[in-house]
Each structure stands twice: as structure tokens, then as C-alpha cells.
DRENDO-1510 file (C-alpha; in Angstrom, 1 decimal, always signed):
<recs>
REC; n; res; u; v; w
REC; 1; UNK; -16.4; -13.4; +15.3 .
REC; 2; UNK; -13.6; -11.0; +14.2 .
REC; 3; UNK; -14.2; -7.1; +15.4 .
REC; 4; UNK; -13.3; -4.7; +12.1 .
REC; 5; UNK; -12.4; -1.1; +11.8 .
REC; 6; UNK; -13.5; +0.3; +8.6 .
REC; 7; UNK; -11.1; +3.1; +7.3 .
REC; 8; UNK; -12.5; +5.5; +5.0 .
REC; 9; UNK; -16.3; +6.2; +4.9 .
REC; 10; UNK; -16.8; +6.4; +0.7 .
REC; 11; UNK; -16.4; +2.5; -0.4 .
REC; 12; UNK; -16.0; +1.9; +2.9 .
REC; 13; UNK; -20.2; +2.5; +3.1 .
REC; 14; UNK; -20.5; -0.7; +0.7 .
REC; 15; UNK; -18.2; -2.7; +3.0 .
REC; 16; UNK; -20.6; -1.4; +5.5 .
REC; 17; UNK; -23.3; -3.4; +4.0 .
REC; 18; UNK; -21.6; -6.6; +3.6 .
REC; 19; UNK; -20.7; -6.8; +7.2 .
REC; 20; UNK; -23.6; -6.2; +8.3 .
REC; 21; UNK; -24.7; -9.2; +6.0 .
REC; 22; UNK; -22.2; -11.4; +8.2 .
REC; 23; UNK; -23.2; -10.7; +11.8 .
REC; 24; UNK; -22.0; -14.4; +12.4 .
REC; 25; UNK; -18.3; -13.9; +11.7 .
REC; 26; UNK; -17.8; -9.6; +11.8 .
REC; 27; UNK; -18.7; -7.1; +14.3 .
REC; 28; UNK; -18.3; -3.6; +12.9 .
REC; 29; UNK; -16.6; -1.7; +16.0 .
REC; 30; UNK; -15.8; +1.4; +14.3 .
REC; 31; UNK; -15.7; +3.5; +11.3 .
REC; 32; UNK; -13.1; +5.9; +11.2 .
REC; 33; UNK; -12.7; +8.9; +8.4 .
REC; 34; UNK; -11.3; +12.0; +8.8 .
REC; 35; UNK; -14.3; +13.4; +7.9 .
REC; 36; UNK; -16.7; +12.7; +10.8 .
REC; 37; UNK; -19.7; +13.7; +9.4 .
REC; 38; UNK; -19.8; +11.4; +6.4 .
REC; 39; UNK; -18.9; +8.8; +8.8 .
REC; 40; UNK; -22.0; +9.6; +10.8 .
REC; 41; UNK; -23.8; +9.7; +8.0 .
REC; 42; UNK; -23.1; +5.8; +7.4 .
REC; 43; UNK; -22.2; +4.6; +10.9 .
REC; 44; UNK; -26.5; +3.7; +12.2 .
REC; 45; UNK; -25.0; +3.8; +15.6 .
REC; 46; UNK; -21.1; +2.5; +14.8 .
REC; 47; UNK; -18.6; +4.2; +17.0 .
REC; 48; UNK; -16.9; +7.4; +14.6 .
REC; 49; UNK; -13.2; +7.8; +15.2 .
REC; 50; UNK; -11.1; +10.0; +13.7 .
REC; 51; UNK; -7.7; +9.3; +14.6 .
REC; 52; UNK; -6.0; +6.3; +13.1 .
REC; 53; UNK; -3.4; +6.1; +15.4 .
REC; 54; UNK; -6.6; +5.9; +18.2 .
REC; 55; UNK; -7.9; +2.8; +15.9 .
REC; 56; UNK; -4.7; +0.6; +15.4 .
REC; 57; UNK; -4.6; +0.8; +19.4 .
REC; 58; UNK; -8.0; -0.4; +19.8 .
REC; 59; UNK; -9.1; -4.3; +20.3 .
REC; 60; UNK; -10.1; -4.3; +16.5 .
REC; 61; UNK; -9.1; -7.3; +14.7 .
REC; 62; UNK; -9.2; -6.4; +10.8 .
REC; 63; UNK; -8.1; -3.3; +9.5 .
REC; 64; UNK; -10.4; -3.2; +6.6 .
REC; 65; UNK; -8.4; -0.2; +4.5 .
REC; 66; UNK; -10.9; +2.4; +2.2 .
REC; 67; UNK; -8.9; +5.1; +1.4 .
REC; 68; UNK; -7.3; +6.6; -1.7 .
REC; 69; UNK; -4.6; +4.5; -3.4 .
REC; 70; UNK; -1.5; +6.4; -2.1 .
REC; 71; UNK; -2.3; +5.6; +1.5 .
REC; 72; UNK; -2.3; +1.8; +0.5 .
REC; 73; UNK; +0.9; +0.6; +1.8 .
REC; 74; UNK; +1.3; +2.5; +4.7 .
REC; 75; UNK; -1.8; +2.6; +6.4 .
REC; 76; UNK; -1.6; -1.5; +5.6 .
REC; 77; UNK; +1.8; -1.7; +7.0 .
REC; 78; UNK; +1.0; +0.6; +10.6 .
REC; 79; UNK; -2.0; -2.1; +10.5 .
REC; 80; UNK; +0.0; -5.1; +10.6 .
REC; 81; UNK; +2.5; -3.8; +13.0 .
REC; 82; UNK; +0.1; -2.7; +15.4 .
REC; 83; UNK; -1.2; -6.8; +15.2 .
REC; 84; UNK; -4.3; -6.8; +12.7 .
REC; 85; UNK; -4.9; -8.7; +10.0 .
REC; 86; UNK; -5.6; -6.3; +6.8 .
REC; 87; UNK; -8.2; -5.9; +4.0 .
REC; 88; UNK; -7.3; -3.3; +1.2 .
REC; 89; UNK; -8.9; -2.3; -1.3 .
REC; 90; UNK; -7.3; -2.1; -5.4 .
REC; 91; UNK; -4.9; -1.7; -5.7 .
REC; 92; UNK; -2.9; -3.0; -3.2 .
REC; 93; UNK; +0.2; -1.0; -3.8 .
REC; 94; UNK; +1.6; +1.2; -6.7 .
REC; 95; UNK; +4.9; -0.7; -7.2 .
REC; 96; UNK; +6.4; -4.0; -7.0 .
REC; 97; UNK; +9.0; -2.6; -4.6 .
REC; 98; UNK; +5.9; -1.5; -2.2 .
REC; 99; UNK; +4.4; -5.1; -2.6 .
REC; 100; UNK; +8.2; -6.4; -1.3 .
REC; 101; UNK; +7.7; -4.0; +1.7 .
REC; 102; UNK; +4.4; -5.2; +1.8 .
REC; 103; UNK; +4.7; -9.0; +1.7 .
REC; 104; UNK; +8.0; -8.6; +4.2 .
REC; 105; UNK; +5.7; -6.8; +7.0 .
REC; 106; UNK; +3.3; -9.6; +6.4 .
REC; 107; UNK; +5.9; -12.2; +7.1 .
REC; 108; UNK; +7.5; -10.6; +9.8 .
REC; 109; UNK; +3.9; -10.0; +11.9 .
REC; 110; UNK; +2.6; -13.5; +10.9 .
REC; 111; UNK; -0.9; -10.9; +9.6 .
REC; 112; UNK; -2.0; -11.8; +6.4 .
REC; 113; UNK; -3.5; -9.1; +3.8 .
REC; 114; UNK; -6.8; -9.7; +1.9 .
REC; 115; UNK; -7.0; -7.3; -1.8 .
REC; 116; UNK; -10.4; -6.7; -2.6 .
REC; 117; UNK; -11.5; -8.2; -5.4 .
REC; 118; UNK; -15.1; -8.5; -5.1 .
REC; 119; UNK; -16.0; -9.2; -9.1 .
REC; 120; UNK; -15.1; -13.0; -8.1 .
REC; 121; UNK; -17.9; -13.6; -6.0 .
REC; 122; UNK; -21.5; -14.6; -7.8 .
REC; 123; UNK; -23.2; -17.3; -10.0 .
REC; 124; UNK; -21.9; -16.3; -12.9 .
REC; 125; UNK; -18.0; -16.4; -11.9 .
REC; 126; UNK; -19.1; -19.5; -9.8 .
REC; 127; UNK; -20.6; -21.6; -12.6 .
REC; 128; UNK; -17.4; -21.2; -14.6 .
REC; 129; UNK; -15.0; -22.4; -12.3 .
REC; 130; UNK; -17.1; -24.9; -11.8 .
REC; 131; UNK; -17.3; -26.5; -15.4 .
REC; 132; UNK; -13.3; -25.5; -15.3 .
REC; 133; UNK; -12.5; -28.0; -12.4 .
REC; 134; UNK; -15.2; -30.8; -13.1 .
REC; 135; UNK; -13.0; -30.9; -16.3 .
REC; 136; UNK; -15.5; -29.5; -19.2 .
REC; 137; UNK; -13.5; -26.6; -20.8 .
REC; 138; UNK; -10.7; -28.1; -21.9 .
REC; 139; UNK; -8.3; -26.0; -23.3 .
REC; 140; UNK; -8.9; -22.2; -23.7 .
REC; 141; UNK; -8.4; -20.2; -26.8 .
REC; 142; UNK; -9.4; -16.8; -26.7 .
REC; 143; UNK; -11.4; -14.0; -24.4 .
REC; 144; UNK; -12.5; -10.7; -24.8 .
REC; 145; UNK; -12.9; -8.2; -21.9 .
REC; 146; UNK; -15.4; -5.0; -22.2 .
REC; 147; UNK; -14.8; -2.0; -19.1 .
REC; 148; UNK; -16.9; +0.9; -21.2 .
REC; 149; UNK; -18.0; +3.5; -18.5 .
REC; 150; UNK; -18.8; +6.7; -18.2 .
REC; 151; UNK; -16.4; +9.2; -15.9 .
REC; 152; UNK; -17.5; +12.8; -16.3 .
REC; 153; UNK; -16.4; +16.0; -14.9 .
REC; 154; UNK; -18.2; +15.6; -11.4 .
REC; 155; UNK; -16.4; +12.0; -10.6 .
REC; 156; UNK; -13.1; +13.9; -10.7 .
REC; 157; UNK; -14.5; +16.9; -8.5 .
REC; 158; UNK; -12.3; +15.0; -5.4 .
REC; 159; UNK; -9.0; +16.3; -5.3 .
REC; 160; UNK; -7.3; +13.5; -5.4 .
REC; 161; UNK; -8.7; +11.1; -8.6 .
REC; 162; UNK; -7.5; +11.5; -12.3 .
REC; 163; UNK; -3.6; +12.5; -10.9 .
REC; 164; UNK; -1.0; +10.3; -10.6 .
REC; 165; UNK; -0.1; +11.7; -6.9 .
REC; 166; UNK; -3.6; +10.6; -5.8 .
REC; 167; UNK; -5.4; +8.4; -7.9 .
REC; 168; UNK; -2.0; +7.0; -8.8 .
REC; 169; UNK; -3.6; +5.7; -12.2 .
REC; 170; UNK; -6.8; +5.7; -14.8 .
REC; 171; UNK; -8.7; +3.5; -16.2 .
REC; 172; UNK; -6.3; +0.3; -15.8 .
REC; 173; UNK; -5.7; +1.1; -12.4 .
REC; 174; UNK; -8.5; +2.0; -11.3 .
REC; 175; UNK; -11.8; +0.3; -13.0 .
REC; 176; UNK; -10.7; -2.6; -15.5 .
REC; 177; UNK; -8.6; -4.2; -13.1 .
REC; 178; UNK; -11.0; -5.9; -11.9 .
REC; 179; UNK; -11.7; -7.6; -15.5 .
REC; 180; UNK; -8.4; -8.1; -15.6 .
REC; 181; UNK; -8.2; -10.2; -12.1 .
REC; 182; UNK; -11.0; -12.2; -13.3 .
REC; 183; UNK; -9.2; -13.5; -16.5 .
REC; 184; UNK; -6.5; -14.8; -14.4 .
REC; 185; UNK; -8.7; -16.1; -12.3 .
REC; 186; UNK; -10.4; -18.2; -15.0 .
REC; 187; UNK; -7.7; -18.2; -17.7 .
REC; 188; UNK; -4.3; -18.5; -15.7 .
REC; 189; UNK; -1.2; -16.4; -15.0 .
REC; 190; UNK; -0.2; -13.3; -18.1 .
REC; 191; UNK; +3.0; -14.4; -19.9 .
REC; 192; UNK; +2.9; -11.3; -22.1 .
REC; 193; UNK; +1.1; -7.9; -22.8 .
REC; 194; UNK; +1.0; -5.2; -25.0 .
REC; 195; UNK; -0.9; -1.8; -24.4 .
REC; 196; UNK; -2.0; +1.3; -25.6 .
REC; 197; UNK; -3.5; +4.1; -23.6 .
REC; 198; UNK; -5.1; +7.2; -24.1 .
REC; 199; UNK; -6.4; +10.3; -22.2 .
REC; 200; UNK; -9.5; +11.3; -24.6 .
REC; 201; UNK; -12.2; +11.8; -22.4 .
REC; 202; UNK; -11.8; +14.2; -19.5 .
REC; 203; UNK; -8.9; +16.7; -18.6 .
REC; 204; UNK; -7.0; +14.7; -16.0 .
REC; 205; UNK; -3.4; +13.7; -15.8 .
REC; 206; UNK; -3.8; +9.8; -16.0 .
REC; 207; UNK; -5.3; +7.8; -19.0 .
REC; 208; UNK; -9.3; +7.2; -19.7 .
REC; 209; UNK; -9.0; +4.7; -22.6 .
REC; 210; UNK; -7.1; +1.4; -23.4 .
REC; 211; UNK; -6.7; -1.0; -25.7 .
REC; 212; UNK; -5.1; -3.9; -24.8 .
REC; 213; UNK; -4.1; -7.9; -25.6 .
REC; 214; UNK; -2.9; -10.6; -22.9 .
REC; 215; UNK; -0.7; -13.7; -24.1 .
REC; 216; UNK; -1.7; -16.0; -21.1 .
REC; 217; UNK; +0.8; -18.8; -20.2 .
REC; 218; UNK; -1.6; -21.5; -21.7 .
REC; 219; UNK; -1.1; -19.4; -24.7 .
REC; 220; UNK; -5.0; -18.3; -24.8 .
REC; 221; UNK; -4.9; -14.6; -26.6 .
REC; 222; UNK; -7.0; -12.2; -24.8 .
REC; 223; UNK; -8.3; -8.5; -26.1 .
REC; 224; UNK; -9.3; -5.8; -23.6 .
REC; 225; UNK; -10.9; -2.5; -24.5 .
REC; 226; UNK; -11.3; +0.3; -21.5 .
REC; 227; UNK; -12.8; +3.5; -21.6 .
REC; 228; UNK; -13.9; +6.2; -19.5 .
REC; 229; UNK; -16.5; +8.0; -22.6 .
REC; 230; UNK; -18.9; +5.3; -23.0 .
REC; 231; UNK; -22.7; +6.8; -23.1 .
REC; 232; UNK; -23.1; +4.1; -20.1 .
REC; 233; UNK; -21.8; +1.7; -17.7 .
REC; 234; UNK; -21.0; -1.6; -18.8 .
REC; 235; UNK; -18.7; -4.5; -18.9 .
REC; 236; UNK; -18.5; -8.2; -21.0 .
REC; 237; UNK; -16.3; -10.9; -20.4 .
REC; 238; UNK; -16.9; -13.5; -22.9 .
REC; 239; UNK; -14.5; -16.3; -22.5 .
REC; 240; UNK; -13.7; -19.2; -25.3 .
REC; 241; UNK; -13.0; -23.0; -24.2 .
REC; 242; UNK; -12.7; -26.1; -26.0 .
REC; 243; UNK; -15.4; -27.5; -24.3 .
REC; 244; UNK; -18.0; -24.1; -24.5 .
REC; 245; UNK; -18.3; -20.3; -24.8 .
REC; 246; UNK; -19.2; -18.3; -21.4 .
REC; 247; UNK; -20.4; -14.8; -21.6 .
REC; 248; UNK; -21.5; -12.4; -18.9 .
REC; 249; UNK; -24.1; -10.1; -19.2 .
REC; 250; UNK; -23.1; -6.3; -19.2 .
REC; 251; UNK; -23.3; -5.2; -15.0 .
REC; 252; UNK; -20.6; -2.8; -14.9 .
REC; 253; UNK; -20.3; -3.7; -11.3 .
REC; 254; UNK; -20.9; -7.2; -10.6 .
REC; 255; UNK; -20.5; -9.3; -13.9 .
REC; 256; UNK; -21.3; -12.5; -11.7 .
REC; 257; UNK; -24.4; -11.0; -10.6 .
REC; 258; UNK; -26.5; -13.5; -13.1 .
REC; 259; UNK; -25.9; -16.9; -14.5 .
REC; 260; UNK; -23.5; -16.8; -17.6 .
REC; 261; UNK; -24.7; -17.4; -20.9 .
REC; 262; UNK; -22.9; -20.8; -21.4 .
REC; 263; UNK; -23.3; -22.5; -24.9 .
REC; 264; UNK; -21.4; -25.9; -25.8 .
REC; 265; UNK; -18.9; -26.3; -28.2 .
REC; 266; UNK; -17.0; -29.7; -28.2 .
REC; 267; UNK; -19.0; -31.2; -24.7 .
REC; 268; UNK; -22.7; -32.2; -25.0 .
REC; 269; UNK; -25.6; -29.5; -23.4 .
REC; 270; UNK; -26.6; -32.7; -20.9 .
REC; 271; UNK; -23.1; -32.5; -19.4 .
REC; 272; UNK; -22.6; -28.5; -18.7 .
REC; 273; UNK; -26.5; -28.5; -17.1 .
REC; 274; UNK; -26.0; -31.3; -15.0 .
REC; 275; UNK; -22.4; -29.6; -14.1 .
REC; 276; UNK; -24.3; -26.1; -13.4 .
REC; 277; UNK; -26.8; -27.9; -11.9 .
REC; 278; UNK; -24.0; -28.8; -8.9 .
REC; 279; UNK; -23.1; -24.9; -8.5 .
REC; 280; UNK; -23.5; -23.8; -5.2 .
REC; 281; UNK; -23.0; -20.0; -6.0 .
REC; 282; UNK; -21.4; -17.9; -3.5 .
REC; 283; UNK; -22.7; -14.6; -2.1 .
REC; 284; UNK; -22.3; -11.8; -4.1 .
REC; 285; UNK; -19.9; -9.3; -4.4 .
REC; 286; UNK; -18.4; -7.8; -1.7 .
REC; 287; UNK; -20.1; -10.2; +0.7 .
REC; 288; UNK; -19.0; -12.9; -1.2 .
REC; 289; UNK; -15.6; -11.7; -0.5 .
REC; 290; UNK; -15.7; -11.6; +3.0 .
REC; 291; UNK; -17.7; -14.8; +3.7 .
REC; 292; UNK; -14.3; -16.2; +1.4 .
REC; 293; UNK; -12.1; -14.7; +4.6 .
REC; 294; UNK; -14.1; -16.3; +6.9 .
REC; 295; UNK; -14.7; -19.7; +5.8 .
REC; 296; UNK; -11.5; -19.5; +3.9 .
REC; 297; UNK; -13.1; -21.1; +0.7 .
REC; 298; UNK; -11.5; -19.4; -2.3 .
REC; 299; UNK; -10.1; -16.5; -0.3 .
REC; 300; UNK; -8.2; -13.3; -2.1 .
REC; 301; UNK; -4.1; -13.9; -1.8 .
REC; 302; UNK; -1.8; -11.6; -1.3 .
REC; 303; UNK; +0.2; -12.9; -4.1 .
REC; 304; UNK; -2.9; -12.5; -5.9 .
REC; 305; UNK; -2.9; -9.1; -5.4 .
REC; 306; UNK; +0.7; -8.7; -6.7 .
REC; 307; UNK; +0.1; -10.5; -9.7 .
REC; 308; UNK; -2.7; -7.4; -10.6 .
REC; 309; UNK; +0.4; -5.2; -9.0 .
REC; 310; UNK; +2.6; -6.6; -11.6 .
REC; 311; UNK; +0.2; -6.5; -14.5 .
REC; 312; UNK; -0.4; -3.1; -14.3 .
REC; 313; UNK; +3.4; -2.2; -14.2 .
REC; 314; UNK; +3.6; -4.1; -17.6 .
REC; 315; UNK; +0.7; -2.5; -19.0 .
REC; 316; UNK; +2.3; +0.9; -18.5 .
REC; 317; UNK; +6.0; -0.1; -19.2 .
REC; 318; UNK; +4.4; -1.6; -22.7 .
REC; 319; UNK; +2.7; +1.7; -23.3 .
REC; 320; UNK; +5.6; +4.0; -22.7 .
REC; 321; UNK; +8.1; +1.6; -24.3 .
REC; 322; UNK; +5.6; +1.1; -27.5 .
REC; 323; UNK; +6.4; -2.8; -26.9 .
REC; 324; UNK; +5.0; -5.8; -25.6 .
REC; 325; UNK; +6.0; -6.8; -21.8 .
REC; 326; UNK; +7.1; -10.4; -20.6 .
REC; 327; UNK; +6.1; -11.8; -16.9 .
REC; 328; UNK; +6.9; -12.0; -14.5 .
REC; 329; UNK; +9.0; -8.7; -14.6 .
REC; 330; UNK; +12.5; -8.7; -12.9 .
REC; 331; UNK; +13.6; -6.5; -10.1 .
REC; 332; UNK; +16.0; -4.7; -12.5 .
REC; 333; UNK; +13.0; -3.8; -14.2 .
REC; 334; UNK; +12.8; +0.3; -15.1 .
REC; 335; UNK; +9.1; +0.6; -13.6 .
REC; 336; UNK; +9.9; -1.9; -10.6 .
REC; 337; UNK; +10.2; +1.0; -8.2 .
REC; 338; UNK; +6.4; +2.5; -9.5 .
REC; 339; UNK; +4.5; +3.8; -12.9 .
REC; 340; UNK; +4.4; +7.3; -11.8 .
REC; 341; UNK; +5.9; +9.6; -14.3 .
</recs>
């Protein structure tokens, strides 16, 4: 069993939940916020720290990071050096160069760094890796990827989200990616992108609506449309294959959360059941997540997490340059050093 230190109390509370789902592989020792009320209000008898410094010298064993993107990298990097292994949530880091500093710490420690990418986990997600690795999708052609939420005035009443010093970016940064990480999961790495974004919706400083196509290296073309104005919350992924069409249903949150709507195109109905039949669905969500550290079954890389690093650098290059991106981007690359204006 692995003792964890929770930073930040506001996503941090879901994390909360998770672990205490997995009493057989994490004890929550502490939940440390500089707030200490609304890390009372969460705790149910946790020990409330608010001193970091306090925390990294403690006997934890996973830094599990919950704080607002710009504190990313460092509080990851004072985690590792003080001897824990990390968990952060998305984004990892704000610029290829902080994922080099990043991944350097990592190898110089011997800690390794978990991004949170919780969409993975569930039936749905589950039953189509399944079908792709028994085989039955064949080739994939195309996919189309719906993030339409709804972000009003009160969501940016923290200080800190919709600027680039805080929130560090919108809607691609901060609420598609996970859409996007789940079409590389099931489609493959990007080879190109092209982008247009928007601030429509609300007065902030970073963008609220996208529109957006992925070249992936299999050459499967991908469209993905992000907003912040939708009347509700919901996201799509449907997902084309030689062998059958997937589609989620609309959870904003947790597009695994039910099966998939699978329908067959070029392999027989007999052959995707008794595939989805064998589907042994993982926990999910964030659980499903951490029970992946644990068990190490289908675990969140670090170079995972730059790959979404380096996809969002393209998406804003593409959109500033008014031209489609290649991957992987070199180091000479003008947004290499961060997307900030």
C-alpha cells in the first residue's frame, strides 16, 4: 500500500473519492491546500497540512498534484527531488522545454510521473481497445470528436482561470484535451493539425471555441469542434474502422461511462459480440486510473503526457501561424519554449 498526499482540495476532492475506492493499494495521509478550511471540508478525518515544504518531508509516497496549471512543473519537480513518485493532473506542463526539465528530473530521481487522464478508464473505452487488439477494426478512416460545454461567468469567478498566467489556456487546454488523448489512444500518434480558435463566449483572455482536424500517422482524418457556449454539457467521440463504427454516448465527463454504440461494417455482428463479450471493463474514471498505477495494466506515461504537451503547442502555433502544424515539433520550434502570448 502506497501512502499519498493530495495537493490541492478542488479536483483534488474527486481524487479523494477514488482512493478511498482503493483502500488495498492507497492510504490517503494527508490533504494539503492553502486554504485549510476547504481542506477540512473534504478531509472526513485526513490530516490538513498547509505547508508544502512540511509534505514533501513527510513519509508520503505519491505526490498526487491538484493545483492550477502554472504550478505544474515545479510542484512536480520539488516532488521528485524530495523522493516521491508523482501524479499530475492536465496538463502536465505548458511547454515542451518544461516537459525536458520535467522528464530530466524524472530520470535523474529514478520517480516516475503519472498525467491524469481519467477519460480512458470505463466500458466504453475498454470495449474498443478490445476489438482493436483482437484484430476487428482493421484500418481506421475517420473520427469526429464533440467537447460542447457550457462555461459561464461564475466558473471564471477564480482568479486564476480564463488567463494565460493562470489557466495557462482555454478550451484546448483545458477541457477537450481529454478527447484529444483518447483519439491517440485509439487512433495512433498526430502527424499533422490545423486549428482555429475563438474567444466568443465569455470575456477572458484565452480561447472558448475551436475548430479543429487531426491527420493521424495511419492517415485516418479526424474533426474536432470545442466550445465553451453550448446550452449544455456534452461530448461524442464517434470513431470509423474498417471493421465497424464506435460511438459514445454524450457524458461530458466520462464518455466510457456506458458501453459504446458499436455497429459492423466489414466484420460480421457474431464476431464483435463474442469479442465484447471477453471485455473485462476497468473501473471508471479516475479510479480506473489509479487501479492502472497500481496493477500497472495500461498505466498513463509520461511520454504520454508530452505527446498531449506537444499537441497543444501545435494547435496554437497552427492557429497563430494560420497553417497546418507537422509532429513531432523540433526543438527550434518558435512555441517550443510555451504558447503564452
Amino acid at each position: 500500500m502506497r501512502k499519498v498526499a493530495i495537493i490541492g482540495a478542488g479536483i483534488g476532492r474527486e481524487h479523494l473519492s477514488a482512493y478511498r475506492a482503493l483502500p488495498e493499494h492507497f492510504e490517503v495521509a494527508v490533504i494539503c491546500d492553502l486554504d485549510r478550511t476547504r481542506a477540512e471540508d473534504i478531509a472526513g478525518g485526513i490530516p490538513v497540512e498547509t505547508d508544502l515544504a512540511a509534505v514533501l518531508a513527510s513519509d508520503v509516497d505519491i505526490i498526487d498534484v491538484c493545483l492550477p496549471p502554472h504550478l505544474h512543473v515545479s510542484t512536480a519537480i520539488a516532488a521528485m527531488e524530495a523522493g516521491k513518485e508523482v501524479i499530475c493532473e492536465k496538463p502536465l506542463a505548458t511547454s515542451l522545454s518544461d516537459m525536458d526539465r520535467l522528464e530530466a528530473v524524472a530520470a535523474q530521481t529514478g520517480r516516475s510521473v503519472f498525467p491524469v487522464f481519467q477519460y480512458r478508464f470505463g466500458v466504453g473505452v475498454a470495449q474498443v481497445l478490445h476489438l482493436i487488439r483482437s484484430g476487428l477494426a482493421g484500418q481506421a478512416f475517420a473520427a469526429s470528436v464533440e467537447t460542447h460545454w457550457r462555461r459561464d461567468a461564475d466558473y471564471y469567478a477564480a482568479p486564476w482561470r480564463g488567463t494565460w498566467a493562470g489557466e495557462q489556456g482555454g478550451v484546448i487546454l483545458g477541457h477537450a484535451i481529454h478527447a484529444h488523448d483518447l483519439i491517440c489512444l485509439l487512433l495512433g500518434p498526430v502527424a499533422q493539425v490545423s486549428a482555429q480558435l475563438a474567444t466568443r463566449v465569455n470575456d477572458i483572455e484565452t480561447e472558448d471555441c475551436a475548430a479543429i482536424t487531426f491527420t493521424m500517422k495511419s492517415g485516418a482524418l479526424v474533426t474536432s469542434s470545442a466550445t465553451l457556449g453550448a446550452a449544455g454539457d456534452t461530448s461524442r467521440i464517434r470513431l470509423m474502422f474498417e471493421g465497424f463504427t464506435a460511438e459514445s454516448g454524450v457524458s461530458p465527463y466520462a464518455p466510457a461511462a456506458a458501453a459504446w454504440t458499436i455497429t459492423p461494417r466489414a466484420k460480421s455482428a457474431d464476431e464483435i459480440n463474442a469479442a465484447l463479450a471477453e471485455v473485462t471493463a476497468p473501473p471508471l474514471g479516475f479510479q480506473g486510473f489509479l487501479q492502472a498505477i497500481a496493477t500497472g495494466v495500461d498505466t498513463v506515461t509520461m511520454s504520454q503526457g508530452r505527446a498531449s504537451v506537444e499537441l497543444v503547442t501545435a494547435l496554437y502555433a497552427s492557429a497563430r501561424d494560420g497553417a497546418p502544424q507537422r509532429l513531432p515539433l523540433p526543438r527550434t520550434h518558435g512555441l517550443y519554449e510555451g504558447w503564452q502570448p
